[in-house]
C-alpha positions as CSV (number, residue, x, y, z in Angstrom):
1,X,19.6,47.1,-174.0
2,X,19.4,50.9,-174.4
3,X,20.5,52.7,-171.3
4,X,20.5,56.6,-171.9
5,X,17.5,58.4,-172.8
6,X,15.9,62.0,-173.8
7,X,13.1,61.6,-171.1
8,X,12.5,58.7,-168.5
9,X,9.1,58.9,-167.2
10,X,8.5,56.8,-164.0
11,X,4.8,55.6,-164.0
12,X,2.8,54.5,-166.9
13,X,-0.5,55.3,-166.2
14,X,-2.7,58.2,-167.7
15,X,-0.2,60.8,-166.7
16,X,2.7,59.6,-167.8
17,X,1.5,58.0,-171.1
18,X,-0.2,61.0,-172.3
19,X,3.3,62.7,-171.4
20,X,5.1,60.1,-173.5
21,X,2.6,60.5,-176.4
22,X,3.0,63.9,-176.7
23,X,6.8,63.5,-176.3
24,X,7.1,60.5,-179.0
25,X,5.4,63.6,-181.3
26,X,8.4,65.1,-180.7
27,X,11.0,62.5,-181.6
28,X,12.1,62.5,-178.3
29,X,13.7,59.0,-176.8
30,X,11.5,57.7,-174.2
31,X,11.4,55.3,-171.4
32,X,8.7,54.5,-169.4
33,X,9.2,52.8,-166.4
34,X,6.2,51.0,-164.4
35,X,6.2,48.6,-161.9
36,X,3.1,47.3,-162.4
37,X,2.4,45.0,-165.6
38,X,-0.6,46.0,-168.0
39,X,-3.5,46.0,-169.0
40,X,-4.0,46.4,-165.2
41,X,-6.6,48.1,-163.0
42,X,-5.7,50.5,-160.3
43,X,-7.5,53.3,-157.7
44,X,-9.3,55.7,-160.2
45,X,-11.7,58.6,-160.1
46,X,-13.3,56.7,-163.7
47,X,-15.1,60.0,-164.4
48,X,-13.3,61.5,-167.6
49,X,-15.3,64.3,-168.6
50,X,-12.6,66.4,-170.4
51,X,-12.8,63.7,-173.7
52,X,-11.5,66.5,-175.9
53,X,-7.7,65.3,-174.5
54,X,-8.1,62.1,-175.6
55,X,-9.1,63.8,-179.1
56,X,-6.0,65.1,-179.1
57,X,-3.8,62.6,-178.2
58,X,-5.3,60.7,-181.2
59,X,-7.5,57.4,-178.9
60,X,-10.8,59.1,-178.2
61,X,-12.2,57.2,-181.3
62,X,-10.5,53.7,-179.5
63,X,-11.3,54.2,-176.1
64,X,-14.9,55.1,-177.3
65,X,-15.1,51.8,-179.7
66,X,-15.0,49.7,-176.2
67,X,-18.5,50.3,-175.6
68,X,-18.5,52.8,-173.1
69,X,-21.7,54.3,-172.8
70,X,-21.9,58.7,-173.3
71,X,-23.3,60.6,-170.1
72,X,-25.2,63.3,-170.7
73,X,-26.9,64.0,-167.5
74,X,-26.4,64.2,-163.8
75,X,-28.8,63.4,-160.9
76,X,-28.0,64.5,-156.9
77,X,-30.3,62.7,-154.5
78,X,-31.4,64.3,-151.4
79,X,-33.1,61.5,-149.3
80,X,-36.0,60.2,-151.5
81,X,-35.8,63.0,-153.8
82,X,-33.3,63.9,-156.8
83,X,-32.7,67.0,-158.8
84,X,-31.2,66.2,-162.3
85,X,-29.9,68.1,-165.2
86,X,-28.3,67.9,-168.7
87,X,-25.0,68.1,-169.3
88,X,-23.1,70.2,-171.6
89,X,-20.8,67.7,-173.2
90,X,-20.4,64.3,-172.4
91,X,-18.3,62.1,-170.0
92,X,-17.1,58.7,-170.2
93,X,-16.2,56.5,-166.9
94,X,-13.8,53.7,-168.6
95,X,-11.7,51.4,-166.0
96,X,-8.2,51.8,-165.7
97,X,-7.3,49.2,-167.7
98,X,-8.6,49.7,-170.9
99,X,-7.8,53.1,-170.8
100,X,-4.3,53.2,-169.7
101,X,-3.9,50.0,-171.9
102,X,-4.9,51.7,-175.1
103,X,-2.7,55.5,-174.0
104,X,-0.3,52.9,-173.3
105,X,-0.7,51.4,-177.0
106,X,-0.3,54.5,-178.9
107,X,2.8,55.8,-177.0
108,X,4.4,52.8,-177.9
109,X,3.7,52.9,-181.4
110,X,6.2,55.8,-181.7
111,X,10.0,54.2,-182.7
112,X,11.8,56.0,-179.9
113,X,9.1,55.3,-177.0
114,X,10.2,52.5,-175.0
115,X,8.2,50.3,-172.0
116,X,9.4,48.4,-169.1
117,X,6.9,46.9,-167.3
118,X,8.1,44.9,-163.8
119,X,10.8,47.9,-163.1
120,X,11.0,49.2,-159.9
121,X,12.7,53.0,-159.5
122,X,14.7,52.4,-156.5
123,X,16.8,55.8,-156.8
124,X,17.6,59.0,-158.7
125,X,21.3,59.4,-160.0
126,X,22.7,62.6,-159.6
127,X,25.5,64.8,-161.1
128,X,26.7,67.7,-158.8
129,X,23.0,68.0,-157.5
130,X,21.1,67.5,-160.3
131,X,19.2,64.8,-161.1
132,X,20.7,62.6,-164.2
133,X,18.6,59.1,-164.4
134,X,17.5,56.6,-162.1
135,X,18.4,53.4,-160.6
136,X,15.8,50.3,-161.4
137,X,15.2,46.9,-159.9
138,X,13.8,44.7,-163.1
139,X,11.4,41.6,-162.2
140,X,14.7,39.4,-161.7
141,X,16.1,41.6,-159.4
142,X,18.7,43.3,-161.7
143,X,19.6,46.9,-161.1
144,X,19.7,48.9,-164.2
145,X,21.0,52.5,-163.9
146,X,19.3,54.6,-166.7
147,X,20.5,58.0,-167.7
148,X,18.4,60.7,-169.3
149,X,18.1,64.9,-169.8
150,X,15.0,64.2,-167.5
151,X,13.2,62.4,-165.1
152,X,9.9,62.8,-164.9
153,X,7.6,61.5,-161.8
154,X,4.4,60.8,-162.6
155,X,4.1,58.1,-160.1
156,X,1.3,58.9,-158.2
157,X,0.4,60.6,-154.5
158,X,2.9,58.7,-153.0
159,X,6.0,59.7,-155.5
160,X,9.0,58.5,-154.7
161,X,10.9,60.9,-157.2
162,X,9.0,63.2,-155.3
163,X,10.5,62.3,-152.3
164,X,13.9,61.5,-153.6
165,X,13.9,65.3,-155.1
166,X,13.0,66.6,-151.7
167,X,9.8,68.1,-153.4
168,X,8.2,70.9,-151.6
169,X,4.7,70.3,-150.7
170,X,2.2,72.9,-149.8
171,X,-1.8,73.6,-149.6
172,X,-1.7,70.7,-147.8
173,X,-4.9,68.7,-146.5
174,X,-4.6,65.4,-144.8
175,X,-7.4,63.1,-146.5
176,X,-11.3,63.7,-144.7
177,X,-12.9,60.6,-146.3
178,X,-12.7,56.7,-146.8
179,X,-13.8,55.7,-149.9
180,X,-14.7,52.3,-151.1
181,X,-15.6,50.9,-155.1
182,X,-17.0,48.1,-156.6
183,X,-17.8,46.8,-160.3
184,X,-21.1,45.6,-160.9
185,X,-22.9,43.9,-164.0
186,X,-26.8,44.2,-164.1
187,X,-27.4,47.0,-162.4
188,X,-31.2,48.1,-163.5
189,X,-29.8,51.4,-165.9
190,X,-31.8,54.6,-165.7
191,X,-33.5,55.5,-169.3
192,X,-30.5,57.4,-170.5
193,X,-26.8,57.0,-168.8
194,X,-26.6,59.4,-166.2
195,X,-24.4,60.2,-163.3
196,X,-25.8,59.3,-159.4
197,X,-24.9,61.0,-156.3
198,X,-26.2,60.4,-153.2
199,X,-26.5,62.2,-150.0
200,X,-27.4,60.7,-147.4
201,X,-26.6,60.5,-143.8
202,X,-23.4,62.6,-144.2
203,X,-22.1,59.6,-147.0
204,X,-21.6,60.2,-150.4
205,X,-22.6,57.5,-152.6
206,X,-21.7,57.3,-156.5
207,X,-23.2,55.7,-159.5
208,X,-21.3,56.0,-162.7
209,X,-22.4,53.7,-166.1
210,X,-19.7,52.0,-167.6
211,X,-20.3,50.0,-171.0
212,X,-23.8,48.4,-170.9
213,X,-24.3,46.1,-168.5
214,X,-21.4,47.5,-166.3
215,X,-21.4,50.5,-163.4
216,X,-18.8,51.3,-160.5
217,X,-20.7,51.4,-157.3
218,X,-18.8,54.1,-155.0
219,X,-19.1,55.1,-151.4
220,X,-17.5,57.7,-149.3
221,X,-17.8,57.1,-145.8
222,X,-17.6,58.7,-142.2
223,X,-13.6,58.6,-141.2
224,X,-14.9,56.3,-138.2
225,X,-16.5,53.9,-140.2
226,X,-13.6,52.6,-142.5
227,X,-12.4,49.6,-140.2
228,X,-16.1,48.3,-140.1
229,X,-16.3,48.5,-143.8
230,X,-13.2,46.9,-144.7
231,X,-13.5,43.7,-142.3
232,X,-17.2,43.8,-143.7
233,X,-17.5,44.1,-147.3
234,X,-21.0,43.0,-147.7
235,X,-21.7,46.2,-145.5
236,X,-21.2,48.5,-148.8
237,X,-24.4,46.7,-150.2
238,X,-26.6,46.7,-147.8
239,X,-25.1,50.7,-147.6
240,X,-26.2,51.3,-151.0
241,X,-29.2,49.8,-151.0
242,X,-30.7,52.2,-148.2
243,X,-30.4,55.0,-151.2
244,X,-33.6,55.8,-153.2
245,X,-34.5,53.3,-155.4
246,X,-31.4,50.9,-155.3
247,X,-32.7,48.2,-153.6
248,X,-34.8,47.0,-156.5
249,X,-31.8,48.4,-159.1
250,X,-29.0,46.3,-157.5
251,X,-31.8,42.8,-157.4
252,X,-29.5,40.2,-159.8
253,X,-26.9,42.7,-160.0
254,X,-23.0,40.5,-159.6
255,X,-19.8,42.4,-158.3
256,X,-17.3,41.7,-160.3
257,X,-14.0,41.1,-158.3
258,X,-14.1,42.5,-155.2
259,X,-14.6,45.8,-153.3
260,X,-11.6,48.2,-153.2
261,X,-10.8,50.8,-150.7
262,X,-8.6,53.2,-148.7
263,X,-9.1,55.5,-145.9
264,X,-8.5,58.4,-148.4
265,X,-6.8,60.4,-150.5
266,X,-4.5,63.2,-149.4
267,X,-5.0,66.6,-150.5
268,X,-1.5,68.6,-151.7
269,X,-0.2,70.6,-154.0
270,X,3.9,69.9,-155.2
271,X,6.6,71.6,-156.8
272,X,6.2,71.0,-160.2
273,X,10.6,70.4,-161.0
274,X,13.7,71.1,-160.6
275,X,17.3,70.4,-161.4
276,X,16.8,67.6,-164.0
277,X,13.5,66.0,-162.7
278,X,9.9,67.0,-163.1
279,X,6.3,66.2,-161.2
280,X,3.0,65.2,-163.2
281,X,-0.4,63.8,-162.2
282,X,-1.1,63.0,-159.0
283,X,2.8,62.7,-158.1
284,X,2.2,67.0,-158.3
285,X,-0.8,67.0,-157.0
286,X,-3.7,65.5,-155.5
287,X,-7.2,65.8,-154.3
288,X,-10.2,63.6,-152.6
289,X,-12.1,61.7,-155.1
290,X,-15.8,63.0,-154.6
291,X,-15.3,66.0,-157.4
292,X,-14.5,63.0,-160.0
293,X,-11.4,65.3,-161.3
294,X,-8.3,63.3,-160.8
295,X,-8.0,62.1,-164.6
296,X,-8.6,64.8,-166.1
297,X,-6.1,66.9,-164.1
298,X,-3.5,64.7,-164.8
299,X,-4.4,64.5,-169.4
300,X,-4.1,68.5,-168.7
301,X,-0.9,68.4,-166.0
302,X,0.4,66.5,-169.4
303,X,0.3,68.9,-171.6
304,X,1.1,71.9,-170.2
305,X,4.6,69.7,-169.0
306,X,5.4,69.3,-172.3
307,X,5.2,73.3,-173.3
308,X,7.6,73.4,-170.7
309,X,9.8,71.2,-172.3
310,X,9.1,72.7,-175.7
311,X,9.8,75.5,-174.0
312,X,12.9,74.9,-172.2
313,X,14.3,73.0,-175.8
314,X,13.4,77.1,-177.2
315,X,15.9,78.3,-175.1
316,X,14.2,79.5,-171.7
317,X,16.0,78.5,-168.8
318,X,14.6,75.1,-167.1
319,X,13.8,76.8,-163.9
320,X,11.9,79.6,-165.6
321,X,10.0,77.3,-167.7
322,X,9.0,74.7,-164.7
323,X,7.9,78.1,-163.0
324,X,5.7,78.8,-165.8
325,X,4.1,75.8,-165.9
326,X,3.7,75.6,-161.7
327,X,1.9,78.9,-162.2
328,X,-0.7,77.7,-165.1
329,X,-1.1,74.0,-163.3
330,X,-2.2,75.9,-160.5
331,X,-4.1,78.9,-161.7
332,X,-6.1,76.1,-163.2
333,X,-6.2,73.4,-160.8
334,X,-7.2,75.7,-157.8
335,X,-10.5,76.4,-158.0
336,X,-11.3,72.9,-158.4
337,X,-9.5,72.5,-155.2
338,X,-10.8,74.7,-153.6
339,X,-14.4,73.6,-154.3
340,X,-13.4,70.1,-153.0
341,X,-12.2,71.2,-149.9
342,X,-15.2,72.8,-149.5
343,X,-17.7,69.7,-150.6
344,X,-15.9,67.3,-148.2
345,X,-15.2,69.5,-145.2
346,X,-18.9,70.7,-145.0
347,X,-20.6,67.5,-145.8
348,X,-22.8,66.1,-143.3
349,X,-25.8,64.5,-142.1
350,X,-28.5,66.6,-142.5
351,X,-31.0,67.3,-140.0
352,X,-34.2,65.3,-139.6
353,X,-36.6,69.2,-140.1
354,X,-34.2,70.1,-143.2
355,X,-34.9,66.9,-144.9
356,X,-38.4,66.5,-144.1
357,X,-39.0,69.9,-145.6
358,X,-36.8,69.5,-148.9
359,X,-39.2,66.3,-149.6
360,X,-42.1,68.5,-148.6
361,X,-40.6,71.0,-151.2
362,X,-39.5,68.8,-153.8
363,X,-42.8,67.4,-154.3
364,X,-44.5,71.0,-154.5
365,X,-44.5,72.7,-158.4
366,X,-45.6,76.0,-156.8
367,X,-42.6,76.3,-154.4
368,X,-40.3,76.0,-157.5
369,X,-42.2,78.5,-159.3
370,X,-41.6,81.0,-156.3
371,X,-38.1,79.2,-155.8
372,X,-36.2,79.1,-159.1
373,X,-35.8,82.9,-159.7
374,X,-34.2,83.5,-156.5
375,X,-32.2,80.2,-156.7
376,X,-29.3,82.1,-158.2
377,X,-28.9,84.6,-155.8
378,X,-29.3,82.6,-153.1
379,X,-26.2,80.3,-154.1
380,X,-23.8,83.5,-154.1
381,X,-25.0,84.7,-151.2
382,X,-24.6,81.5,-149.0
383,X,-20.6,80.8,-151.0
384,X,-19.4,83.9,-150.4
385,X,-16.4,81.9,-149.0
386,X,-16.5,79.6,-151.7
387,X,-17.0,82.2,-155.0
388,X,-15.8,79.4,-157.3
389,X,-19.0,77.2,-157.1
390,X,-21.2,80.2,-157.7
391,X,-18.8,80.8,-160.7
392,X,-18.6,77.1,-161.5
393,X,-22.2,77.4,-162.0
394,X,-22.7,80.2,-164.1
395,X,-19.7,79.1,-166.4
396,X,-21.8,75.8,-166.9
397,X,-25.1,78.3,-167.8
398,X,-23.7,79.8,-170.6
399,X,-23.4,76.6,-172.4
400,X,-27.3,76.8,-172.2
401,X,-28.0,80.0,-173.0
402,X,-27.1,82.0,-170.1
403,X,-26.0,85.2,-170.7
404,X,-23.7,88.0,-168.7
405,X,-25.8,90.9,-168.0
């Protein structure tokens, strides 16, 4: 069995097998080490609205041939009442396992792109401080030691090549929410597929259609409520059928498997690299779930590692390179950050006056005809310490027809 590699990539999930198509492009020899066994599920934000990676890595047409249905729209709920808009482009929500079965698939259909599921990274080698290959535990309990150019980490928040690199962290959060997800068949659909948030009583619930006849159910709940939710799971039900509407939506609906949580997701940025070894996906960094971002950070955090490596194989010193691509990851994964932060640290309940009068309001065509003009500059004015989700906003306008004065 082969032993020394170009790459070894520890993890084998979207990160890292979008890392090991793009590298298979190259020629490169690849191993990808997991252990986990797939098609498998695993903790996922679902919501992949960036579909123009998978495009590119050559499975959008695959992925899309499952079923899944194309969201177009998105609807907030505020207490009994909902504002809703199109979307731009569309997003899919697949489950983990088809999708990181079929990335899976096509970066094994490259000659020098190698597999092994049921192996364990137990260490990094090293060579006078840098990092030269790992050490791996197979499913028998054999230790392997595998040698590589580069190791790359893309094996989640809790990295252990992180940690074995002594990775620097920094913008650090500690997680602010519990969150909880179920998959359900039957769930009465809306006429076209559309995204759900709810708020309500400081909780944030989600809705996100699947293929027909399939949606993931998702709650975020008060820090003090996780131990009552997990020793109760038939309390995220009876949660979710207090929001508008779903009571009658989730009659003859049927969880499939069982409800899935954490008491939530830590909030970091990490060193992208160093001597011999590299960070991608949530291994470099991580955010709370609400914003729905987490797979499509890591499809981009993919390709911008390998124009490092293109890079570095050009002849610009590794450090350089891995400097350049800590300085785009985060120029472009900041303001989404940033806006997170934000969403989660200032939700709350809101007050029994404010929600009585946003029904009152909702309900009323003349207050939106007095309302809508001054909408925009009411936003800027009340995220003056948040100027990315005034921006965020106006970006979105332009795809319908806004323009810069």
């Amino acid at each position: 069995m082969k032993q020394q590699f170009d790459v070894i990539i520890v993890g084998a999930r979207v990160a890292g097998s979008s890392l090991a198509i793009l590298l298979g492009r190259m020629g490169k020899r690849v191993l990808l080490l997991d252990k986990a066994s797939f098609p498998s599920d695993t903790l996922s934000t679902h919501h992949l609205s960036n579909v123009h990676y998978l495009e590119q890595l050559g499975v959008l047409d695959e992925v899309e041939a499952s079923g899944l249905r194309k969201i177009k729209r998105m609807r907030t709920y505020i207490g009994d009442s909902f504002v809703e808009g199109p979307r731009h482009s569309y997003t899919l929500i697949p489950r983990r396992d088809l999708l990181d079965h079929v990335l899976l698939q096509k970066a094994t259909s490259f000659p020098d792109v190698e597999l092994r599921e049921g192996y364990q990274a137990v260490g990094l080698l090293k060579d006078e401080g840098r990092v030269t290959g790992v050490e791996a535990v197979d499913e028998k309990g054999d230790r392997h030691q595998l040698r590589s150019a580069l190791v790359i980490g893309a094996d989640g928040r809790n990295s252990q090549i992180a940690k074995w690199a002594e990775a620097e962290v920094y913008g650090e959060h500690s997680a602010v929410r519990p969150v909880f997800y179920g998959y359900y068949h039957h769930v009465r659909p809306l006429i076209e597929p559309t995204t759900e948030i709810f708020l309500n009583e400081g909780r944030i619930g989600f809705l996100f259609p699947m293929e027909p006849g399939m949606d993931c159910l998702g709650l975020e709940i008060l820090p003090d409520e996780f131990q009552e939710f997990a020793k109760n799971p038939h309390l995220f039900e009876k949660t979710f059928k207090q929001f508008y509407g779903m009571k009658e939506r989730l009659d003859g609906a049927v969880l499939q498997g069982k409800i899935i949580g954490t008491t939530g997701v830590p909030n970091f940025f990490r060193q992208t690299g160093g001597r011999g070894w590299a960070l991608v996906g949530d291994a470099g960094h991580s955010k709370d779930p609400s914003t729905g971002l987490g797979i499509n950070d890591a499809l981009m955090q993919a390709f911008q590692l390998v124009d490092a490596i293109q890079s570095w194989e050009e002849g610009t010193d590794w450090e350089e390179a891995l400097q350049a691509f800590q300085k785009r990851r985060d120029e472009k994964l900041g303001p989404g950050y940033r806006l997170t932060l934000d969403y989660i640290q200032t939700r709350r309940a809101w007050t029994n006056n404010e929600q009585a009068l946003f029904q009152a309001m909702a309900a009323n065509p003349m207050v939106w005809n007095k309302v809508v003009p001054h909408l925009p500059g009411l936003l800027k004015e009340h995220s003056k310490g948040i100027p990315e989700l005034y921006g965020s906003a106006e970006h979105e306008a332009v795809n319908f027809g806004f323009q810069y004065s």
